[in-house]
gemmi code that builds the backbone of each chain (N, CA, C; Angstrom):
import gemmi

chains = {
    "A": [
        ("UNK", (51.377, -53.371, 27.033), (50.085, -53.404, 26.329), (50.196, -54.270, 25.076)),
        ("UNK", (49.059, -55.017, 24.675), (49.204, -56.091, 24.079), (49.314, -55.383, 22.687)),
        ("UNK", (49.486, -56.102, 21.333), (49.570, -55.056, 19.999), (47.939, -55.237, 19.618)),
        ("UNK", (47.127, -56.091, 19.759), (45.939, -55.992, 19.298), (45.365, -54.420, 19.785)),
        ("UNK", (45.620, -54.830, 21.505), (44.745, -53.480, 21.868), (45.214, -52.227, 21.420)),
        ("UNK", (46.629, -52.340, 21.097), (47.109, -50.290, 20.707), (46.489, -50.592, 19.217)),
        ("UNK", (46.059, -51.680, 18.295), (45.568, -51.447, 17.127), (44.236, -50.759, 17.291)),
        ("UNK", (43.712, -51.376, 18.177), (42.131, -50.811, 18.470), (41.850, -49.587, 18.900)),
        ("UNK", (42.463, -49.578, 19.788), (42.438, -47.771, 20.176), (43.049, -46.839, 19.149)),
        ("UNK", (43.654, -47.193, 17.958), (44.308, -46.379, 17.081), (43.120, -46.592, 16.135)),
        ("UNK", (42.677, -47.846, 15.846), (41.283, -47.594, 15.325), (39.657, -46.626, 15.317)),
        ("UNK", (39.738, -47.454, 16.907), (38.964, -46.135, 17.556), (39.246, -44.736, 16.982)),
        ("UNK", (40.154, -44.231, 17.500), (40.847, -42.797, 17.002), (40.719, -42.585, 15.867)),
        ("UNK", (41.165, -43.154, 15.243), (40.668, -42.323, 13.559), (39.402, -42.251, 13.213)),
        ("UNK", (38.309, -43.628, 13.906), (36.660, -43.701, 13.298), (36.244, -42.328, 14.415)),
        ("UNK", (36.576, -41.681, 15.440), (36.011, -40.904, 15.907), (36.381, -39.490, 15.346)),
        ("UNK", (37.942, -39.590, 14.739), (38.002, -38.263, 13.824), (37.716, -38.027, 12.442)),
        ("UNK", (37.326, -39.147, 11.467), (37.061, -39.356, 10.495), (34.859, -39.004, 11.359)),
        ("UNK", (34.492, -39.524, 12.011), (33.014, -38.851, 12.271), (32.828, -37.779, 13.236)),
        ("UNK", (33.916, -36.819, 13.768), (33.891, -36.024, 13.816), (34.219, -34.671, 12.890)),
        ("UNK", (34.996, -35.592, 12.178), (35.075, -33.841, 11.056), (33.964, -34.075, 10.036)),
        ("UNK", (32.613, -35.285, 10.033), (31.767, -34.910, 9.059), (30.697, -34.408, 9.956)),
        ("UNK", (30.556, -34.570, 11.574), (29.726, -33.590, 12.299), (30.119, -31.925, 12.309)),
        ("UNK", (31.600, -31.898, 11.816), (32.020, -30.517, 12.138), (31.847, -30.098, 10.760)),
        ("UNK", (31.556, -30.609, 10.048), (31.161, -30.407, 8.197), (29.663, -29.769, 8.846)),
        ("UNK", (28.918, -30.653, 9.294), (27.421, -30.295, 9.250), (26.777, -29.061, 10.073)),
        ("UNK", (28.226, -28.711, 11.109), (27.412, -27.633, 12.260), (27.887, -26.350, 11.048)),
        ("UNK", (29.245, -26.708, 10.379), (29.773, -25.321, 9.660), (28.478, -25.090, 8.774)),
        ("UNK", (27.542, -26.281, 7.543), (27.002, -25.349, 7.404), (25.013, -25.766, 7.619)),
        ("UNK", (25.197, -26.188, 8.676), (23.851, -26.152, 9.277), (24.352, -25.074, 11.207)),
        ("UNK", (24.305, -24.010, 11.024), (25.292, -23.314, 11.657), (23.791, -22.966, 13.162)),
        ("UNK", (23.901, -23.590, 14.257), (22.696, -23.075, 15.401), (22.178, -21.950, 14.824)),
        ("UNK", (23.080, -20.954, 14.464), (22.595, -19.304, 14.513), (21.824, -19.345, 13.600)),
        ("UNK", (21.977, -20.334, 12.905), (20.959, -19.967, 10.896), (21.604, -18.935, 10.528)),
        ("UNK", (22.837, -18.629, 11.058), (23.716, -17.789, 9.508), (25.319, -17.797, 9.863)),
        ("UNK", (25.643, -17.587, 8.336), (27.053, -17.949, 8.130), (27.697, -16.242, 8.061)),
        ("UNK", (28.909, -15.911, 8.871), (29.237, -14.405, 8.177), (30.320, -14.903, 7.362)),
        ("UNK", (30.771, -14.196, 6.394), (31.762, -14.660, 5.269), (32.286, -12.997, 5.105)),
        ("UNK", (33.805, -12.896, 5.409), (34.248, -11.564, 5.531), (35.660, -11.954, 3.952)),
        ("UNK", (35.209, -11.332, 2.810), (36.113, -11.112, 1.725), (37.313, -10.290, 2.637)),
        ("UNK", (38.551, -11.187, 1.990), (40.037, -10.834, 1.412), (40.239, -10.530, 0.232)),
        ("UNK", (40.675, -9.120, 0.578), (40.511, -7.912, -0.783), (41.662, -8.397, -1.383)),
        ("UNK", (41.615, -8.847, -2.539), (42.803, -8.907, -3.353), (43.528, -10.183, -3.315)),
        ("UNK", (42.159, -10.948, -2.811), (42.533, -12.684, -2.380), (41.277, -13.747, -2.712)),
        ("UNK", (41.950, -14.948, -3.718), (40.179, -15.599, -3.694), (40.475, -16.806, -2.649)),
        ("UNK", (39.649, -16.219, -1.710), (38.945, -17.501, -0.456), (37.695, -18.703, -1.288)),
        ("UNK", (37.775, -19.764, -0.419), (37.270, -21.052, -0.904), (35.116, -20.158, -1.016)),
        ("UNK", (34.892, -19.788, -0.434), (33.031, -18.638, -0.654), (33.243, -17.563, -1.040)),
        ("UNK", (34.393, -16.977, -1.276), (34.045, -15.768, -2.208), (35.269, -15.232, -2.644)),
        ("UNK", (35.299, -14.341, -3.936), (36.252, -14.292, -4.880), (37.087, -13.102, -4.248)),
        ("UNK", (37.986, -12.798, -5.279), (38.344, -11.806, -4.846), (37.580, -10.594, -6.018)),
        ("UNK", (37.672, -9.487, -6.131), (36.500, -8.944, -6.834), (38.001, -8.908, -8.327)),
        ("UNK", (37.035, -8.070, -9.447), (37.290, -8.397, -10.650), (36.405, -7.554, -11.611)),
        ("UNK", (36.758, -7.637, -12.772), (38.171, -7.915, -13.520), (39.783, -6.980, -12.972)),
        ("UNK", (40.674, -7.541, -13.365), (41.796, -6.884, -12.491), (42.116, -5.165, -13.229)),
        ("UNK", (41.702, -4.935, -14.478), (42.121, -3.634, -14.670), (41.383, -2.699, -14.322)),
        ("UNK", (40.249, -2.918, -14.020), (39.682, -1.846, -13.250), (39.917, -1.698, -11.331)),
        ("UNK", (40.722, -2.274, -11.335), (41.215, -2.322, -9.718), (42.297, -2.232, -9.140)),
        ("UNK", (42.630, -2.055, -8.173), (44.069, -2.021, -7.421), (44.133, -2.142, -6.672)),
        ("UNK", (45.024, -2.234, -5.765), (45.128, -2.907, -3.970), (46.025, -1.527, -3.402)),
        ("UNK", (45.448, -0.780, -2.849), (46.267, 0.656, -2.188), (46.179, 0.632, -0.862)),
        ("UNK", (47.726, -0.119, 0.486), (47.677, 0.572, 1.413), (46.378, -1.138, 2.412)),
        ("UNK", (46.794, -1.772, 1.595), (45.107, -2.973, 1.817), (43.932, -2.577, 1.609)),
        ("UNK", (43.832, -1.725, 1.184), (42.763, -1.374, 0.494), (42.022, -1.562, -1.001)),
        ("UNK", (40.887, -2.203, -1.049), (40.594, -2.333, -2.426), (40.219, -0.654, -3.074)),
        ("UNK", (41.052, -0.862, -4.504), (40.465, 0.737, -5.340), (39.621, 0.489, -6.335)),
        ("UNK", (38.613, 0.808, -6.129), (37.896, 0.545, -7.694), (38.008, 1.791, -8.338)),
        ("UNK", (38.347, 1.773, -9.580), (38.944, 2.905, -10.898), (37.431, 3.006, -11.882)),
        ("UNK", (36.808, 1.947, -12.266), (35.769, 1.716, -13.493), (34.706, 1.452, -12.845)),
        ("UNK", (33.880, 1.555, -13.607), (32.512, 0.565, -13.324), (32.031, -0.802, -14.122)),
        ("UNK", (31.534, -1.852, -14.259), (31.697, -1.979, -13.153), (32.560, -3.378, -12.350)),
        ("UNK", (32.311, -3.674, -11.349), (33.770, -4.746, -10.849), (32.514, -5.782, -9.991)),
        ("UNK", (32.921, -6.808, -9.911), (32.340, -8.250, -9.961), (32.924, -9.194, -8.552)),
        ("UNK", (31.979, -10.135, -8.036), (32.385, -10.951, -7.249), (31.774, -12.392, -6.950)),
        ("UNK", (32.491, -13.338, -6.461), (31.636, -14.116, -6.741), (31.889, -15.291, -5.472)),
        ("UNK", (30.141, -15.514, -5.156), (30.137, -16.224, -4.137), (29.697, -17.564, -4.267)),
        ("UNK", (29.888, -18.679, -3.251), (29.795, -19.439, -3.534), (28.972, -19.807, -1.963)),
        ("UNK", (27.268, -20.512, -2.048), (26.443, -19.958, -0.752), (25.924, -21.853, -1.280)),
        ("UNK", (25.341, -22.506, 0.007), (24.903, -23.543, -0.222), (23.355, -22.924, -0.208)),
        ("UNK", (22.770, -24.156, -1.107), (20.985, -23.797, -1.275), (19.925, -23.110, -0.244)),
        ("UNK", (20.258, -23.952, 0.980), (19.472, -23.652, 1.973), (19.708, -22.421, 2.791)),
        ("UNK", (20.715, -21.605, 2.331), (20.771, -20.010, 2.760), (20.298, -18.962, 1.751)),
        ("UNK", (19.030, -18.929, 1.756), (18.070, -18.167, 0.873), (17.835, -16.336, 0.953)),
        ("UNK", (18.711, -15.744, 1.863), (18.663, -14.631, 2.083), (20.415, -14.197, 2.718)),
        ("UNK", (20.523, -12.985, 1.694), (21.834, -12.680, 2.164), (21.757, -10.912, 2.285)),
        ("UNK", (22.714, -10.505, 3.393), (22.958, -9.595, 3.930), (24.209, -9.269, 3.490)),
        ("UNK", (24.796, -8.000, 2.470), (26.016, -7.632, 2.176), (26.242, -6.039, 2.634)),
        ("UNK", (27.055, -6.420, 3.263), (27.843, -5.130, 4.219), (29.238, -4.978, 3.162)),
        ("UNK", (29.088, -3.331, 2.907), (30.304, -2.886, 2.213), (31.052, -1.495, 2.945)),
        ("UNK", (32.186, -1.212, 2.954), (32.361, -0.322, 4.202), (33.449, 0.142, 3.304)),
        ("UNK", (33.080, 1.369, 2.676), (33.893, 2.329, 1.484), (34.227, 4.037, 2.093)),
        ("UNK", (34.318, 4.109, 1.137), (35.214, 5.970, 1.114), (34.899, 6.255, -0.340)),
        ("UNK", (34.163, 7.459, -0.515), (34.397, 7.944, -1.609), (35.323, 9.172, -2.145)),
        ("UNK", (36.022, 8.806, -3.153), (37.180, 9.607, -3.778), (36.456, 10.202, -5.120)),
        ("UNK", (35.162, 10.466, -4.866), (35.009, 11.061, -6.313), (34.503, 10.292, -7.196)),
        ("UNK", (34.267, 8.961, -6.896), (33.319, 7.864, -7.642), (32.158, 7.426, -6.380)),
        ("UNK", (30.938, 7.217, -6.888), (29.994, 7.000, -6.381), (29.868, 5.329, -6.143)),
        ("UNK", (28.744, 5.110, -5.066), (28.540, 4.041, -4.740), (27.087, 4.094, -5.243)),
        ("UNK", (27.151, 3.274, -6.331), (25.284, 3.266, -6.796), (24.658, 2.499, -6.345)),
        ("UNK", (24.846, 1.645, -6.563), (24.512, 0.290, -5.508), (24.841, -1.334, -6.176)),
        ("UNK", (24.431, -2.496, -6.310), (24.958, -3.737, -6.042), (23.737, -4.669, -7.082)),
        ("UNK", (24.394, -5.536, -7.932), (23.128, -6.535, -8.529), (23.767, -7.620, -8.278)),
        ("UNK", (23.046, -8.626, -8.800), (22.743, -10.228, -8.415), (22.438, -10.566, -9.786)),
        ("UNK", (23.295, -11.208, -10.509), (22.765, -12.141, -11.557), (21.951, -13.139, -11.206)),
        ("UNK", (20.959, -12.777, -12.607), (19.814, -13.434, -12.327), (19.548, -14.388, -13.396)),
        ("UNK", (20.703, -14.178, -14.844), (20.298, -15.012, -16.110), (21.924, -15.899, -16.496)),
        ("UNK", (21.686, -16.685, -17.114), (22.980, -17.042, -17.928), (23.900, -16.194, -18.417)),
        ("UNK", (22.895, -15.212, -19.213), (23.934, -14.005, -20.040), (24.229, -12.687, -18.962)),
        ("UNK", (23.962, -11.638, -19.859), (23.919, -10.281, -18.842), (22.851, -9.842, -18.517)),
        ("UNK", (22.664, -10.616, -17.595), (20.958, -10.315, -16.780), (21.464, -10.059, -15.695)),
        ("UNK", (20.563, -8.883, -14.929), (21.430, -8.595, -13.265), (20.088, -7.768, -12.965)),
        ("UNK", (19.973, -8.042, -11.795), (18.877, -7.517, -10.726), (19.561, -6.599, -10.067)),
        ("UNK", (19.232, -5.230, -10.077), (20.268, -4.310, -9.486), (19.369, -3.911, -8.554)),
        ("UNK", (20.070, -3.933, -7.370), (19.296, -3.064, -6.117), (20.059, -1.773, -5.397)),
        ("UNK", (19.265, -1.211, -4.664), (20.181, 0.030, -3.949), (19.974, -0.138, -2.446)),
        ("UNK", (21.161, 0.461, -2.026), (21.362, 0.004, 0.023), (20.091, 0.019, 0.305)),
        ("UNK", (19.878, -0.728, 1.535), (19.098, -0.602, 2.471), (18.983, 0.293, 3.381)),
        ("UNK", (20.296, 0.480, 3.875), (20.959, 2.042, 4.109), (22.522, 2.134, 4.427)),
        ("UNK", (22.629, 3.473, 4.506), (24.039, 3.888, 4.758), (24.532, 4.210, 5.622)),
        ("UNK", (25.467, 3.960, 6.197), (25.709, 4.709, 7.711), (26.871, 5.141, 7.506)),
        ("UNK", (26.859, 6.257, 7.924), (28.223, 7.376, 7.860), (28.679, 6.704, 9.520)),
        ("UNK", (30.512, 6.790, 9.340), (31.032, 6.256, 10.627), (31.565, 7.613, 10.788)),
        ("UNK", (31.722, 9.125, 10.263), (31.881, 10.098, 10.881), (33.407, 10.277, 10.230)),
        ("UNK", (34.352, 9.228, 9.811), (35.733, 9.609, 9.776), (35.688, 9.542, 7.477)),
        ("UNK", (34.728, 9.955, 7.542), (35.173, 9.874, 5.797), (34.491, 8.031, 5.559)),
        ("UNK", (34.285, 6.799, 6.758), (34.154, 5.930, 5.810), (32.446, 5.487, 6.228)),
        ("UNK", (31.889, 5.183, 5.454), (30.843, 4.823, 5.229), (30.285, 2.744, 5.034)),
        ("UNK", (29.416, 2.576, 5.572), (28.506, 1.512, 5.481), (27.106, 1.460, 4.747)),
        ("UNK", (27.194, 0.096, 3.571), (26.162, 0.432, 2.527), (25.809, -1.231, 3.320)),
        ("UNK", (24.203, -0.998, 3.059), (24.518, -2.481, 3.344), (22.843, -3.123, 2.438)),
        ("UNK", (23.565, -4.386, 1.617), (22.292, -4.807, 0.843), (21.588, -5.985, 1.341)),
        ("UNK", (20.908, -6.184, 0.472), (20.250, -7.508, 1.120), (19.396, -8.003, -0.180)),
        ("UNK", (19.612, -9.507, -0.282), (19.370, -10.432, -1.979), (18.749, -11.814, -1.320)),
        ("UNK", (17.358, -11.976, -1.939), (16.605, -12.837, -2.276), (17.570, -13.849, -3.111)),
        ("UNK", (18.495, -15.036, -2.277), (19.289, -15.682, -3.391), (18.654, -16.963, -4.250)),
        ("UNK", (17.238, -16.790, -3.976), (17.019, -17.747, -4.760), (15.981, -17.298, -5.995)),
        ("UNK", (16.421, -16.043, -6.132), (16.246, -15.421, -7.269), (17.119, -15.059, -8.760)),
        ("UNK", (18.385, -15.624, -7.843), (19.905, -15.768, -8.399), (19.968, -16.779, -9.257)),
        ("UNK", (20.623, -16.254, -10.267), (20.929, -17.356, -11.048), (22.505, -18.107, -10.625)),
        ("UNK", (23.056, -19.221, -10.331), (23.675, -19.900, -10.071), (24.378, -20.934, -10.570)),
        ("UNK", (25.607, -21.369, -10.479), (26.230, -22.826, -11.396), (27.216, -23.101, -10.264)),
        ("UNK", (26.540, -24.048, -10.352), (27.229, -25.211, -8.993), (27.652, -24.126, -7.660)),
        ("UNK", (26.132, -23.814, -7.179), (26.042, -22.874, -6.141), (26.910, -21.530, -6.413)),
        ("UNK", (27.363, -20.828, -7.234), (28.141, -19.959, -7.597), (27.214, -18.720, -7.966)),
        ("UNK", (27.248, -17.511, -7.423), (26.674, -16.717, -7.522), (27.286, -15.297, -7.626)),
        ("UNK", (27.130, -14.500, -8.758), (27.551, -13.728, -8.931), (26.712, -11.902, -8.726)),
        ("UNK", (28.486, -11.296, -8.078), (26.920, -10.001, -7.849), (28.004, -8.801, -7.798)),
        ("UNK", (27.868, -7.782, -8.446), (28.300, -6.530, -9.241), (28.422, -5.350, -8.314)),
        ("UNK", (29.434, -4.771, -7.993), (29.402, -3.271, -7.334), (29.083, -2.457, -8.397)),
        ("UNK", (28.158, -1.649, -8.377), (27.655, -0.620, -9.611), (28.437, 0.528, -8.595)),
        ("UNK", (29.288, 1.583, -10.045), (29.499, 2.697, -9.227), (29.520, 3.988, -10.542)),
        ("UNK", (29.509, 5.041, -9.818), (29.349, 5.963, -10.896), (30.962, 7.165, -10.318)),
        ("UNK", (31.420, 7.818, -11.564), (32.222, 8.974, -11.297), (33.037, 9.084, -12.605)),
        ("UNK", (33.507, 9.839, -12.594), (34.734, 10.507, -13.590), (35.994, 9.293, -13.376)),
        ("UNK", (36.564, 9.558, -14.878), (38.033, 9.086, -14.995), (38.614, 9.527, -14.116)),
        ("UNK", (39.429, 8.676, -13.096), (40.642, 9.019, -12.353), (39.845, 9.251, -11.076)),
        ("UNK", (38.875, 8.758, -10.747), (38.185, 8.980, -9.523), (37.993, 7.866, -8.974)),
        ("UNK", (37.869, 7.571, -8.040), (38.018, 6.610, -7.122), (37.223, 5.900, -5.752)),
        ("UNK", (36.711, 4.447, -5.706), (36.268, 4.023, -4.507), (37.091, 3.365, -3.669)),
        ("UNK", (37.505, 3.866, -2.378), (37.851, 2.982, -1.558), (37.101, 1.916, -0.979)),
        ("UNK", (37.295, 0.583, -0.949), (36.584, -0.164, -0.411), (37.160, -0.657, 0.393)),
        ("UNK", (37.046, -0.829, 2.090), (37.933, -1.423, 3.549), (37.445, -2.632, 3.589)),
        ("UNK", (35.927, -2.754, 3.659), (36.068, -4.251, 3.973), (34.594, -4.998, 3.033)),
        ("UNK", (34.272, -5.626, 2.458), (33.094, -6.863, 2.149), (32.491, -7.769, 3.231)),
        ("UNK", (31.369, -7.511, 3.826), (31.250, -9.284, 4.443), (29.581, -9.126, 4.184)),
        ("UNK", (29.902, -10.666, 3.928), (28.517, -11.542, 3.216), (27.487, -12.121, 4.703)),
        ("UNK", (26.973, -12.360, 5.279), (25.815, -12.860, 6.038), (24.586, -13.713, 5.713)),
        ("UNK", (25.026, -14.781, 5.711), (24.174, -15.726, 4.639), (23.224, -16.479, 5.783)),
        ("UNK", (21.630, -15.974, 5.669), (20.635, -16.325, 6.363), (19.810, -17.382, 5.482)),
        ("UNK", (19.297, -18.448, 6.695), (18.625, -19.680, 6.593), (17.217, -19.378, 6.428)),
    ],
    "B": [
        ("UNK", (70.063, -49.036, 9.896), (69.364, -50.216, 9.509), (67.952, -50.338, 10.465)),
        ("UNK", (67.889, -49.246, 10.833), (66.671, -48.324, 12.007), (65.188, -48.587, 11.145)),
        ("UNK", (65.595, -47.898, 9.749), (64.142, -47.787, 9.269), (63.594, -49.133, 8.629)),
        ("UNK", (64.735, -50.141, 8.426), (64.439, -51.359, 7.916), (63.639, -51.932, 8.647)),
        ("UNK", (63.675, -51.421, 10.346), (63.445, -52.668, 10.988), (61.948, -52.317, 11.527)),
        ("UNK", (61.682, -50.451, 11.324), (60.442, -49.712, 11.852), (59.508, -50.425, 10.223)),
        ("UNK", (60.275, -50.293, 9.381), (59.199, -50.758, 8.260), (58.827, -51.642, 8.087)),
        ("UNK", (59.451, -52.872, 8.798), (59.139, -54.696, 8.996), (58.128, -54.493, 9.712)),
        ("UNK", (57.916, -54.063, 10.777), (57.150, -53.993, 11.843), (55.815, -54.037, 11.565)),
        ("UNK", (54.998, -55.084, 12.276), (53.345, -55.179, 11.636), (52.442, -54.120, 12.077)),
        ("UNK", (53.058, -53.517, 12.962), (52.190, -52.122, 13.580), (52.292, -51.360, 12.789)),
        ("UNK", (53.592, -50.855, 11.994), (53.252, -49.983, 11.314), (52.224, -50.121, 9.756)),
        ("UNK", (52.629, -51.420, 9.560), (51.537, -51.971, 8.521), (50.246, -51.570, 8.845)),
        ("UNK", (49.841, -52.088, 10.033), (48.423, -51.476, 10.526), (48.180, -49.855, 10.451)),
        ("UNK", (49.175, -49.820, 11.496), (48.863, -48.312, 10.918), (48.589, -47.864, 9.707)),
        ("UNK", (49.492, -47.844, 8.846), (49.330, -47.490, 7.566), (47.727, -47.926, 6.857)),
        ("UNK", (47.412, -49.044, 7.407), (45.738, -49.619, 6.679), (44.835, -48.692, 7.333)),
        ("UNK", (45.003, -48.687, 8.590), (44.096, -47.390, 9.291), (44.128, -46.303, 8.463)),
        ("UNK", (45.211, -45.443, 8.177), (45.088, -44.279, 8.235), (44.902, -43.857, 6.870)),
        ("UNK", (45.126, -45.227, 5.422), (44.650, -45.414, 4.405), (42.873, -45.156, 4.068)),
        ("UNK", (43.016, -46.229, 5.065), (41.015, -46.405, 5.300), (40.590, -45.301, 5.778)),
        ("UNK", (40.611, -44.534, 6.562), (40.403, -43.188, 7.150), (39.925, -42.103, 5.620)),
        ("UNK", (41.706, -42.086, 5.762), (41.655, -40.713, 4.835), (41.263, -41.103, 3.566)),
        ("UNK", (41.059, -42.437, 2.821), (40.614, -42.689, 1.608), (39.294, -42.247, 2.306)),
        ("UNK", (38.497, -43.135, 3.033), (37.098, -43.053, 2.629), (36.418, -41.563, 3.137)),
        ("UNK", (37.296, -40.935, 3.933), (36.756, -39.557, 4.045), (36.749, -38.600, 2.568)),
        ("UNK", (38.095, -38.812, 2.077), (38.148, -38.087, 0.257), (36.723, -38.583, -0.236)),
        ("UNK", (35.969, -39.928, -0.300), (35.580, -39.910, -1.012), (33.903, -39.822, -0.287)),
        ("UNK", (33.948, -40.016, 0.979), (32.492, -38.856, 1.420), (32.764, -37.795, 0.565)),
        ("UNK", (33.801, -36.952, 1.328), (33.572, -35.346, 1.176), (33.336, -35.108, -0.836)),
        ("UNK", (33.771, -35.693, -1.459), (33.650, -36.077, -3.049), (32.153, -35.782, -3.145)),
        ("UNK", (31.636, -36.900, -2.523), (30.153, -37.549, -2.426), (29.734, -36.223, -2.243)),
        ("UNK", (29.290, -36.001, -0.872), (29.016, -34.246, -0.284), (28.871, -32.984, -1.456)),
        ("UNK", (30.476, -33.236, -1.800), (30.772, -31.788, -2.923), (29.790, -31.914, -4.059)),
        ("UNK", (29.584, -33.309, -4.955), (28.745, -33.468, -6.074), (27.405, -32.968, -5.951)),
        ("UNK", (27.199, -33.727, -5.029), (25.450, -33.285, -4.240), (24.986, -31.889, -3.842)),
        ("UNK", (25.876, -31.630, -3.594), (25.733, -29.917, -2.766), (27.567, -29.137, -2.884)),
        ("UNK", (27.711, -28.394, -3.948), (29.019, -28.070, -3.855), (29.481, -26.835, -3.096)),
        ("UNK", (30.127, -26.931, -2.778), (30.836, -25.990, -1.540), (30.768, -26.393, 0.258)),
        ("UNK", (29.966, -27.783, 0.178), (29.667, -28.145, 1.600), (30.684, -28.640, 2.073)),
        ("UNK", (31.880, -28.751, 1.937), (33.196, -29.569, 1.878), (34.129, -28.006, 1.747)),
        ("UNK", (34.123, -28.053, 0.401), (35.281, -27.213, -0.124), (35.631, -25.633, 0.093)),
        ("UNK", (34.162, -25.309, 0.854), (33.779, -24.138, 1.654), (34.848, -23.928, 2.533)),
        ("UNK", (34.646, -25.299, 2.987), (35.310, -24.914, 4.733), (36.948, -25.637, 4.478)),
        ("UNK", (37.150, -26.504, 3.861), (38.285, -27.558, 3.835), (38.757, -28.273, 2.665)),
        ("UNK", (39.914, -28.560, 1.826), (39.850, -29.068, 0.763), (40.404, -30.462, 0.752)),
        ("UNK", (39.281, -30.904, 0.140), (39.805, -32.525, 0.189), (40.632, -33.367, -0.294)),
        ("UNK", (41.487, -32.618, -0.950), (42.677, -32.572, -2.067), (43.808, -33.240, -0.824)),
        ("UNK", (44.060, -32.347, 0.445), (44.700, -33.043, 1.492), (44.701, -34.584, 1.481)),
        ("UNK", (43.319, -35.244, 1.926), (43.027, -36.484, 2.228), (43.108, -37.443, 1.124)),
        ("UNK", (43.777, -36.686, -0.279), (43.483, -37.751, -0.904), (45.267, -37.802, -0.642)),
        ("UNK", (45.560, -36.652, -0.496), (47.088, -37.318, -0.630), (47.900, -37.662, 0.438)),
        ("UNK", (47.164, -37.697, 1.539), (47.671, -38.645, 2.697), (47.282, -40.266, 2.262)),
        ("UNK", (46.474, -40.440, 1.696), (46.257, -41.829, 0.962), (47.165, -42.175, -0.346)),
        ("UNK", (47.874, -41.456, -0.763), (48.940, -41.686, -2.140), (50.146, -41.646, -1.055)),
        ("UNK", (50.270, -41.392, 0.302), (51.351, -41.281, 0.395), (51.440, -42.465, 1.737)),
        ("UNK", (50.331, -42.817, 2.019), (49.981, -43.938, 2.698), (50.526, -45.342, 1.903)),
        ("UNK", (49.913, -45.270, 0.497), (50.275, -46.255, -0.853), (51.545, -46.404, -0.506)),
        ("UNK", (52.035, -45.370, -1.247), (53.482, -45.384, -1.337), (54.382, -45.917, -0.575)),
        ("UNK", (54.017, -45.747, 1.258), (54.800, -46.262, 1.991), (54.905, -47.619, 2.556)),
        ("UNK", (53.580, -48.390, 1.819), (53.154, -49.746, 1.738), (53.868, -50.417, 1.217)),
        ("UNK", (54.078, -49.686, -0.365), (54.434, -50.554, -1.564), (56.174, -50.482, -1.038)),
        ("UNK", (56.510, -49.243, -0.392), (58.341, -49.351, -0.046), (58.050, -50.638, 0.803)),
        ("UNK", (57.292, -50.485, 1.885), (57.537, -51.536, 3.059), (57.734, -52.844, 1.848)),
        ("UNK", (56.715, -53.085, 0.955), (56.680, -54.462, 0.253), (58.039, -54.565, -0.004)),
        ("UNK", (58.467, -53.534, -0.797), (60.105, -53.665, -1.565), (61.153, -53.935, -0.647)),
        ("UNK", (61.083, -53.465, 0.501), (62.117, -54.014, 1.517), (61.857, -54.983, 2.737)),
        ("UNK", (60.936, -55.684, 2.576), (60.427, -56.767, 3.248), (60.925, -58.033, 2.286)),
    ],
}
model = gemmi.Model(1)
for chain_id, residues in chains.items():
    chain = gemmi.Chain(chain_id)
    for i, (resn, *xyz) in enumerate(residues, 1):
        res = gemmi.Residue()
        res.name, res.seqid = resn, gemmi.SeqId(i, " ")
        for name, pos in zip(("N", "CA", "C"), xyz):
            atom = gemmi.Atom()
            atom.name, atom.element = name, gemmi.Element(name[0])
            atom.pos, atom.b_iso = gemmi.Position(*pos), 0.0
            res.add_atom(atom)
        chain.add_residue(res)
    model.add_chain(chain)
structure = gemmi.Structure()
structure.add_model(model)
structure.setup_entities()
């Protein structure tokens, strides 16, 4: 084979993977379904969402997130055109309450606090809260959006939290 | 005296311009992308990779120069 032609076909090859990973850019987030699920790593910050925070009110027990205080913080990162989000939280309570969840809405300490949509008991002690945020009611910096577990209980009491996932609708 | 003679070689020169041109001008879409709309890139993939397959693309240019 001549060297021109293996240049060309090596050409070829890269212009089809260099415009295939900006079609595979556009399906990730122009997604058929019109929604993205985004499942938080407790005690890990992923490239859309944080890991929650500040660290002294928290702990990692067993993979499990503990929340100790009230209240603890997270932060997502959602492109414009997903204007409605669905947050599924799947806890245990130890004696601290699950009040429910806000959405900053100002520069400073402004927060839109809402309460579940509902709860579903799974029967073994763990429970499903699940919210849902108007995000373009959110206040935002460079798509960054921040939104608060509100919880209530006594010193030394405790939320288990198993899992976070975000559902970001078009 | 193996790699002297793979680094003379005009194919790999090419290569190297390909895969320069590639991964430079993809860093600097996905750049483009991130400014405009941030997280549309960095969501899914970080472009920090592509820039340094292009510094290391450089690099293996400027050796080829030095031992040519």
């Amino acid at each position: 084979m001549r060297k021109s032609v293996i240049i060309k076909i090596i050409r070829i090859f890269f212009a089809l993977v260099v415009t295939g990973g900006v079609l595979w850019l556009f399906n990730m987030n122009f997604p058929m379904s019109r929604q993205i699920e985004v499942n938080a790593v407790l005690g890990q910050d992923k490239p859309m969402i944080s890991r929650l925070g500040p660290d002294p009110r928290l702990k990692i027990e067993d993979d499990y997130q503990i929340i100790l205080e009230n209240p603890v913080y997270f932060d997502l990162r959602s492109l414009s055109w997903f204007t409605q989000s669905r947050i599924e939280i799947v806890y245990q309570e130890w004696g601290r309450k699950l009040v429910g969840m806000a959405g900053k809405v100002g520069a400073e300490w402004q927060y839109l606090e809402i309460k579940p949509l509902m709860i579903s008991d799974y029967g073994d002690g763990w429970q499903q809260a699940v919210f849902s945020f108007d995000m373009t009611k959110l206040y935002h910096e460079r798509n960054i959006r921040r939104f608060i577990i509100s919880t209530e209980g006594e010193t030394g009491s405790k939320l288990k939290i198993k899992s976070i996932k975000v559902i970001l609708l078009r | 005296m193996k790699l002297k003679n793979i680094l003379k070689s005009d194919l790999l020169l090419e290569l190297n311009q390909i895969i320069f041109k590639a991964a430079f001008l993809s860093f600097i879409l996905a750049v483009i992308f991130e400014y405009f709309a941030p997280g549309f890139v960095m969501n899914w993939f970080n472009p920090i990779w592509l820039l340094l397959v292009s510094i290391i693309n450089v690099i293996l240019a400027v050796l080829k120069d030095n031992i040519t």
